[in-house]
C-alpha positions as CSV (number, residue, x, y, z in Angstrom):
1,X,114.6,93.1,103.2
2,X,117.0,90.1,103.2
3,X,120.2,91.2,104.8
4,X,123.5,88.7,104.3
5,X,126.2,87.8,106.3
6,X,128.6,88.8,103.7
7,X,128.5,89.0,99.9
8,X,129.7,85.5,99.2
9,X,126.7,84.5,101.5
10,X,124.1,86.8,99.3
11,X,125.8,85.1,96.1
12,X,125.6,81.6,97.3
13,X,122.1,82.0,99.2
14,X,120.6,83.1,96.0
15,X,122.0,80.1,94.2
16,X,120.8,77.4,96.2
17,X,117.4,79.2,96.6
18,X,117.2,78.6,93.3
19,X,118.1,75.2,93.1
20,X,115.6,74.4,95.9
21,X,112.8,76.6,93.9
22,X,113.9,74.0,90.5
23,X,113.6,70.6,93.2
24,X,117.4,70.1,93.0
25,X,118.0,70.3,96.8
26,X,115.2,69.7,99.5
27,X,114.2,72.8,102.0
28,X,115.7,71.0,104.8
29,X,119.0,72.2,102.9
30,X,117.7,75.0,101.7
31,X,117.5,76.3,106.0
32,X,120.7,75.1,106.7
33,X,121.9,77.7,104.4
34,X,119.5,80.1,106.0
35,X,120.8,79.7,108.8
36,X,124.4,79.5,107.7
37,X,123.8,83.1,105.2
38,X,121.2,85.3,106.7
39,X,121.3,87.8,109.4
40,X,119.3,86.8,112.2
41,X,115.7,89.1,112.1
42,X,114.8,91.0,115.4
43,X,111.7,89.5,117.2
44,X,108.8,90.8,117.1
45,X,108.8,92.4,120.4
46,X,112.0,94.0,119.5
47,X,110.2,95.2,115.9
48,X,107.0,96.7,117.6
49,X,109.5,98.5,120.2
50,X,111.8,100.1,117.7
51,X,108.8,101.3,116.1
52,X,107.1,102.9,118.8
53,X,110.0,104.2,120.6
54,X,110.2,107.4,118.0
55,X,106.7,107.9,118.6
56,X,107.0,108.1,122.2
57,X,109.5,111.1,122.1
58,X,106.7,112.6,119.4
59,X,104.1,112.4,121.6
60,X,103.0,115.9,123.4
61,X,101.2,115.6,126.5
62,X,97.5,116.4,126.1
63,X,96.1,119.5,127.1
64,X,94.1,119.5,130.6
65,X,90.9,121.4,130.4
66,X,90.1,123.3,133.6
């Protein structure tokens, strides 16, 4: 999911994604304004721990068999 700075970044972000999709403006452009409207994305180190951190406090011991 694409998550904005703000909603005039979402509103301009979608416009000049489509320009770039039509050829108006060249995808060097098209990543400044990345840069300038997105949210930066966690890495993926930071993904696979977030996801696995709920897990750990899940997890049960396993039984010991005598």
């Amino acid at each position: 999911m694409t998550k904005y700075k703000s909603e005039a970044c979402g509103v301009v972000h979608d416009l000049m994604s489509g320009l770039c999709q039509d050829g108006l403006i060249a995808e060097d452009a098209m990543r400044e304004f990345d840069d300038l409207c997105l949210e930066p994305s966690p890495s993926i180190p930071e993904k696979i721990a977030e996801t696995r951190e709920p897990r750990r406090q899940e997890v049960k011991r396993p039984l010991t068999t005598a």
